[in-house]
C-alpha positions as CSV (number, residue, x, y, z in Angstrom):
1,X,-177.8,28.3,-85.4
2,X,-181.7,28.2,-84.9
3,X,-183.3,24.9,-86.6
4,X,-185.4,26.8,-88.9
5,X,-182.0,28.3,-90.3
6,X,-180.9,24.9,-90.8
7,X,-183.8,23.7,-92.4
8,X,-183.5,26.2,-95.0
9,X,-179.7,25.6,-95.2
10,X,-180.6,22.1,-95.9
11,X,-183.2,22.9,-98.5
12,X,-180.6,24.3,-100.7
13,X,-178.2,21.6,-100.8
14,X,-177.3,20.3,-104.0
15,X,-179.0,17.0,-105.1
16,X,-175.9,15.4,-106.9
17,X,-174.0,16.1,-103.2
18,X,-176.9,13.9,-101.6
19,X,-177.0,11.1,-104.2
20,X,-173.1,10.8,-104.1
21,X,-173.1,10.4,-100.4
22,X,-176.1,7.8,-100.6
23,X,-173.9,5.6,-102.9
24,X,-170.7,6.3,-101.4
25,X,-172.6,5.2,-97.7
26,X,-174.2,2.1,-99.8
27,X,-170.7,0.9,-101.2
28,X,-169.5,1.4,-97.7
29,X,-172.0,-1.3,-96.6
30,X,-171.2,-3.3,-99.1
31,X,-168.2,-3.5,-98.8
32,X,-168.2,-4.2,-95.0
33,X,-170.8,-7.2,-95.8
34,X,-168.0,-8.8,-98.0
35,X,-165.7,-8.0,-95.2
36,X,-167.7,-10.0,-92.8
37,X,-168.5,-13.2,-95.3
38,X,-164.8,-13.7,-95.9
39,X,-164.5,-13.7,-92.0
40,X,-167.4,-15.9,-91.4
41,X,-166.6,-18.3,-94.4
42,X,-162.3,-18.5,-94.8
43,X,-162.2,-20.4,-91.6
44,X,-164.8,-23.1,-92.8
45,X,-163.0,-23.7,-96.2
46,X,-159.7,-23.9,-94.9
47,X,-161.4,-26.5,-92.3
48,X,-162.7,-28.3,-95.2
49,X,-159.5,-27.9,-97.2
50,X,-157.5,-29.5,-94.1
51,X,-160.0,-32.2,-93.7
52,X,-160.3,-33.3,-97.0
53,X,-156.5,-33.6,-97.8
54,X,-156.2,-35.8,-94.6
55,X,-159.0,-37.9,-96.3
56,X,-157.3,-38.0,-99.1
57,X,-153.8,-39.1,-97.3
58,X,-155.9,-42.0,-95.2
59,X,-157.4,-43.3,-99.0
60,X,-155.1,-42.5,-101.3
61,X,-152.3,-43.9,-99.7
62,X,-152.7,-47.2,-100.9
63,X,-151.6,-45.9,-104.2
64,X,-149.2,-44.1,-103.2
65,X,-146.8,-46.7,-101.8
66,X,-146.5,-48.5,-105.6
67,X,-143.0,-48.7,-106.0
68,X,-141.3,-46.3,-108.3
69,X,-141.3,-47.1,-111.8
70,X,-138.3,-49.3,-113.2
71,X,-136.5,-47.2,-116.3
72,X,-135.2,-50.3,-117.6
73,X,-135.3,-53.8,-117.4
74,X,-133.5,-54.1,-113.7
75,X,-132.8,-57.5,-113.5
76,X,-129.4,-56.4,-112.3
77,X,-130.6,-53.4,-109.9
78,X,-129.8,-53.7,-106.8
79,X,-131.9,-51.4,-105.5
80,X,-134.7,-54.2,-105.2
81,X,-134.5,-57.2,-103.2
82,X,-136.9,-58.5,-105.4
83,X,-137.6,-58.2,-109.0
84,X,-139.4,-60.1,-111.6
85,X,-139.5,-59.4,-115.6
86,X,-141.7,-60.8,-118.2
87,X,-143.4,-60.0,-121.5
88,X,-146.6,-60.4,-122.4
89,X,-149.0,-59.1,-125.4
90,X,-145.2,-57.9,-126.6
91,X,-144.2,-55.5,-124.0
92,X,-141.7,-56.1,-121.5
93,X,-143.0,-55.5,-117.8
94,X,-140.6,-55.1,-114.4
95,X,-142.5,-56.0,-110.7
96,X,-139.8,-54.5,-108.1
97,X,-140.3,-54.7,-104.8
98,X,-138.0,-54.6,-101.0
99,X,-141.2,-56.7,-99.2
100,X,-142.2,-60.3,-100.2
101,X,-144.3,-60.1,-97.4
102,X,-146.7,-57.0,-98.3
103,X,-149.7,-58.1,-100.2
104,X,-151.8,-55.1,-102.5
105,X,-154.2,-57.5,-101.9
106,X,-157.4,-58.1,-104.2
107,X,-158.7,-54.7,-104.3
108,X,-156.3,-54.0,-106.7
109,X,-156.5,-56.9,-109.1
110,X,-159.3,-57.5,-111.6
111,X,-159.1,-59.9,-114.4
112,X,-156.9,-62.8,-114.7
113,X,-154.9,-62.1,-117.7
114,X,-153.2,-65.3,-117.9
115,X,-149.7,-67.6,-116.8
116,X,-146.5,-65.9,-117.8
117,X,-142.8,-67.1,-117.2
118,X,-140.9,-64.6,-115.2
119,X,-137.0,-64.0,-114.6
120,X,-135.8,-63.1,-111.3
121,X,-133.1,-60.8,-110.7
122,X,-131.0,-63.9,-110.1
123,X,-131.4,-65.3,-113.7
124,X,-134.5,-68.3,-112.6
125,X,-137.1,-68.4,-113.9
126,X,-140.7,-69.5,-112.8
127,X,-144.6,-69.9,-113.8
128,X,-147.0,-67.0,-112.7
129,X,-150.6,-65.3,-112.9
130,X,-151.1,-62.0,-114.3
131,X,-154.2,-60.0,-113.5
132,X,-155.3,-56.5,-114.9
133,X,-155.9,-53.8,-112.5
134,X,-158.5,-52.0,-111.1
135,X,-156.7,-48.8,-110.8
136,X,-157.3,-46.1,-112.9
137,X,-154.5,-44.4,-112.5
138,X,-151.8,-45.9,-114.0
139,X,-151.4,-46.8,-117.8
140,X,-150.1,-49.9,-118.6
141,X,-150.2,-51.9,-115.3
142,X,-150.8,-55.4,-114.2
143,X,-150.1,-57.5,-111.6
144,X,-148.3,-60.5,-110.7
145,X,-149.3,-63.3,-108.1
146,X,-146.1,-64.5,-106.4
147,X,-146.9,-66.7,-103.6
148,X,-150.1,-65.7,-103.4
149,X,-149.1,-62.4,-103.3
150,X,-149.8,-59.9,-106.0
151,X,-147.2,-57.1,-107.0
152,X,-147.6,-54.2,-109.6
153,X,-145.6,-54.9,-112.5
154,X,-145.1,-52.0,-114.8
155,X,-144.5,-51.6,-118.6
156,X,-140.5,-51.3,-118.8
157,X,-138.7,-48.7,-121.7
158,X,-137.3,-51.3,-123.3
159,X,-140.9,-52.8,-124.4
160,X,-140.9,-53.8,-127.9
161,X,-144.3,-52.0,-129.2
162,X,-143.4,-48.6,-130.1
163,X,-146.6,-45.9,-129.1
């Protein structure tokens, strides 16, 4: 076919045929732009993702290793090496712990709430510090100094104020 033929071919085309193709080829591109962000960026969030759990591992942790919760008042649990109950501004509140040795340490504590009279798990009793807490995390919580120590003592089920 001679070019002036196919001038002339082209010169009757439909118009709706061209526009179609000129937004089909436009969609195309668009779509292979989107194609190529994903690519580019997926990598660089899941980095992110990655390093910002670790982050929050490394800090978070120190929460994380509060002992679970006592249901009840434990003093005869065994499951605790150590435990201390108490009441004070009328509820009942239960500091467990395995470790006398490992201190949550100031950055915990805020306040000093005042001196309570705690019961071991063993039935003695003896003279202690209560401080509020800095975390915001937990409802209800305060600690207790033992030996210079402080502990998380949380609010027990059998508290006398009902919510």
């Amino acid at each position: 076919m001679k070019k002036e033929k196919f001038s002339e071919a082209l010169n009757h085309i439909d118009y709706s045929f061209i526009e179609e193709y000129v937004e089909e080829k436009e969609r195309i591109n668009r779509e292979r732009q989107r194609r190529t962000f994903v690519k580019r960026v997926a990598p660089l969030a899941a980095t992110f993702i990655v390093f910002f759990t670790v982050i929050g591992i490394i800090l978070g942790g120190n929460t994380s290793m509060l002992p679970a919760v006592p249901n009840e008042n434990v003093s005869g649990d065994t499951s605790y090496e150590h435990v201390y109950v108490f009441e004070y501004g009328g509820r009942k509140y239960c500091a467990a712990f395995m470790n006398p040795n490992f201190n949550f340490g100031k950055q915990y504590v805020s306040d000093e709430l005042g001196e309570i009279v705690a019961t071991d798990k063993n039935g003695k009793t003896s003279s202690h510090k209560i401080f509020s807490s800095s975390l915001d995390t937990v409802d209800k919580e305060v600690f207790i100094e033992i030996n210079g120590n402080y502990y998380p003592a949380y609010k027990s089920n059998k508290s006398n104020e009902k919510e």
